[in-house]
Structures are given as C-alpha cells and as structure tokens.
N, C-alpha and C positions, 0 to 999 in steps of 0.2 A: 395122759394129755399129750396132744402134738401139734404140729401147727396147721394141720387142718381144722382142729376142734376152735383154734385161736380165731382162724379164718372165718370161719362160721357163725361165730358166734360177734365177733366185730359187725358183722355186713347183714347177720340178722338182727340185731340189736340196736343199727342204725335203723334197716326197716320199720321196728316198731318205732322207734323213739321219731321217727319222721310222721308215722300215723299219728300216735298221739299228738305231734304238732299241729297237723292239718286236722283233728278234732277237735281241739280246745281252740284252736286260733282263728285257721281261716274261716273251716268249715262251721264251727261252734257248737256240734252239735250237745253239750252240755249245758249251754243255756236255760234250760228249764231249770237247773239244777241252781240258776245264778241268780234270781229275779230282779227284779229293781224294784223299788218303791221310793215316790216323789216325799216319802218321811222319812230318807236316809240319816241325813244330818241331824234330826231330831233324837232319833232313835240310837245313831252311836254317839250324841253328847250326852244321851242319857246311860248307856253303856260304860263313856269313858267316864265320867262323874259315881258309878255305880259297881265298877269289875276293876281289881286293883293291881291283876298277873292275868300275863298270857295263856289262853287253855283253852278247851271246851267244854260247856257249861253248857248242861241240860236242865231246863226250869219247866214245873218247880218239883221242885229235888228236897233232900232232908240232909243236914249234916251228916259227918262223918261220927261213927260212935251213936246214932238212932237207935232204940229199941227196933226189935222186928214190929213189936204192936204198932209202936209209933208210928214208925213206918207207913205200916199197912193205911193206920187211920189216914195218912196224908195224903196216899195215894188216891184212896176212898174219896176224897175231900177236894180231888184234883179233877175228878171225872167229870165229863162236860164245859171244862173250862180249857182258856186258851195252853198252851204248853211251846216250848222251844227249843231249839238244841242250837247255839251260837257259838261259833267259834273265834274270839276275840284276841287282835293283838295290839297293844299301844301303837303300836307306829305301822305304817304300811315300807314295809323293804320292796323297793320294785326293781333290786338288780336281780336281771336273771342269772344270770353266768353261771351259778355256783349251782343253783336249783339246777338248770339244764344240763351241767357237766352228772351231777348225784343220779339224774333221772339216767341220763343215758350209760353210766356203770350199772346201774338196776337193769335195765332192759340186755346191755352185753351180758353179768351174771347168768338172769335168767334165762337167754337163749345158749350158754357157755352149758346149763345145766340140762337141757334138751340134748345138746352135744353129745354130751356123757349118756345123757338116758338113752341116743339112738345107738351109743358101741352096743347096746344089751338087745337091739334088734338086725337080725340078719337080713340081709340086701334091702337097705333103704330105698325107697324109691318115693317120687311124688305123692302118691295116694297114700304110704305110710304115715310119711313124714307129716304132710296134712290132717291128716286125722292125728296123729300123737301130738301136733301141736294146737288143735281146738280142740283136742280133751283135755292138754293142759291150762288152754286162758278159759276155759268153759270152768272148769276146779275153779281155777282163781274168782271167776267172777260169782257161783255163783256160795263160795263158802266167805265172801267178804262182802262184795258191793250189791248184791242180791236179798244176804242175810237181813245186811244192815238196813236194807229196801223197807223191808218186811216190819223191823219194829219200829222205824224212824219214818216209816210213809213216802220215803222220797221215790221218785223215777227213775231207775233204776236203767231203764232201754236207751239210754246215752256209753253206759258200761259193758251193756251186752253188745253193741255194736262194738264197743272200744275191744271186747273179748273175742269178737270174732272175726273181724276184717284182718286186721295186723298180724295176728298169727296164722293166720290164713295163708297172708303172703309168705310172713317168716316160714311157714311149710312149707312152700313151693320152692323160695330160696333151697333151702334144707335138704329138701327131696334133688333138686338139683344137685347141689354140693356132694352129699354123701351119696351119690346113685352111684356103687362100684361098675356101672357099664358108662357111666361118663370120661371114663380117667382111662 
C-alpha cells in the first residue's frame, strides 16, 4: 500500500459517490423503483398497526420452522394472487450525514480495492483501467441487483446504468493516475 494507491482511491471513490448522488437525487433515475400511490397513508397505517420490527418482509411467506410439504402447499396456494416484498421501518431517520459519510467509505474501499487489483496489471493505462473497472461494477451488478431483478420483478436498468457510468469514469480517473508514462 502507498500513497498513491490512498490517492486513487480517495478521488475515485469521490467520483462514484458524486454519481450515485446525481442518480438518486438530481437526476432520479431510480424512480421507477420508488412509485407513489395516492393510498400511501392507508397502507402504512395498516403496515404500522400490522409489522411490530423493522425488516423486510416478503408476503405471503410461512413461518420459521414450516414443513418443506407445508411449505410447498402454500406457495401452491399463493399462485395468481397479489404478493410483496416491503421493507418497513417505525420511524423515518431523514438525517443523512451518517448514511453519506458510510456510502462514501464503501465507494473509497471499493475503488482502494481496484488499487491493489491494478499493482497485479502491468503498465495501466486508460483502456486497461476502463475495462477492469466495468468488469468490476458489471460483477457487482449483475451477481446482486440483476439477480435480485430476476426473482423479485423489479427494474433493474436504473442499476445497470448506476454499474456503468461511475465506473467508467472511475477507470478513466485510474487510467490516468496509474499510467507509468504520466509521472
């Protein structure tokens, strides 16, 4: 580790952590993923009246400790009907500070971890670094937010942008940075 890998991974880890800003915020492009409905407040009095811990809760589901039969029969029994995956908290926290400080050590890590994965490639350069860092957010997205696509129905191409813009740049960042003919 040295303080170029520190460097690197600060200024690319700001990069992403500024995309993901400008995709939830400005731009929003995850709003499909957010919907409204004018039966909000009916729906989470019924929620708070009905869910007694914070978590997420996929209905309709079978306790812990179900028979596999059981099971099975209930899932049988669910087919064609409505289903949900809710993720419920008693109170809404709407400071960010802490949330924003957490995200942006997650995104320095992960590009801290790119660091380290380009000392194992000889003379970085732009085109390297770019490709090794969309083969990295392409993994990520699609062994998580792809997978999850897949059994849960959701939309998924809010993620895949999120997977490929930011690290995009972060590789060009990168490619700069570590290109032994810059220095």
């Amino acid at each position: 580790m040295n303080k170029h890998w520190i460097i690197g991974a600060i200024v690319g880890g700001l990069i992403v952590f500024i995309w993901q800003f400008l995709s939830w915020a400005l731009v929003n492009i995850h709003q499909s993923n957010q919907r409204y409905t004018p039966n909000q407040e009916a729906i989470l009095s019924c929620l708070q009246a009905n869910i007694t811990e914070d978590g997420s809760y996929y209905m309709p589901n079978v306790p812990p400790g179900t028979s596999s039969e059981d099971s099975q029969k209930a899932m049988e029994a669910s087919f064609g009907k409505p289903w949900a995956l809710v993720s419920y908290h008693k109170s809404n926290d709407a400071s960010m500070g802490m949330n924003m400080l957490r995200g942006y050590t997650a995104d320095v890590v992960a590009v801290f971890l790119l660091c380290w994965l380009f000392s194992f490639i000889p003379s970085i350069d732009i085109k390297k670094a770019i490709t090794v860092c969309l083969i990295v957010g392409l993994t990520g997205y699609l062994t998580t937010e792809y997978s999850t696509s897949i059994w849960f129905k959701s939309n998924s191409i809010p993620d895949l942008i999120d997977a490929i813009i930011p690290w995009t740049l972060c590789g060009v960042w990168l490619g700069y940075w570590f290109n032994p003919n810059r220095r």
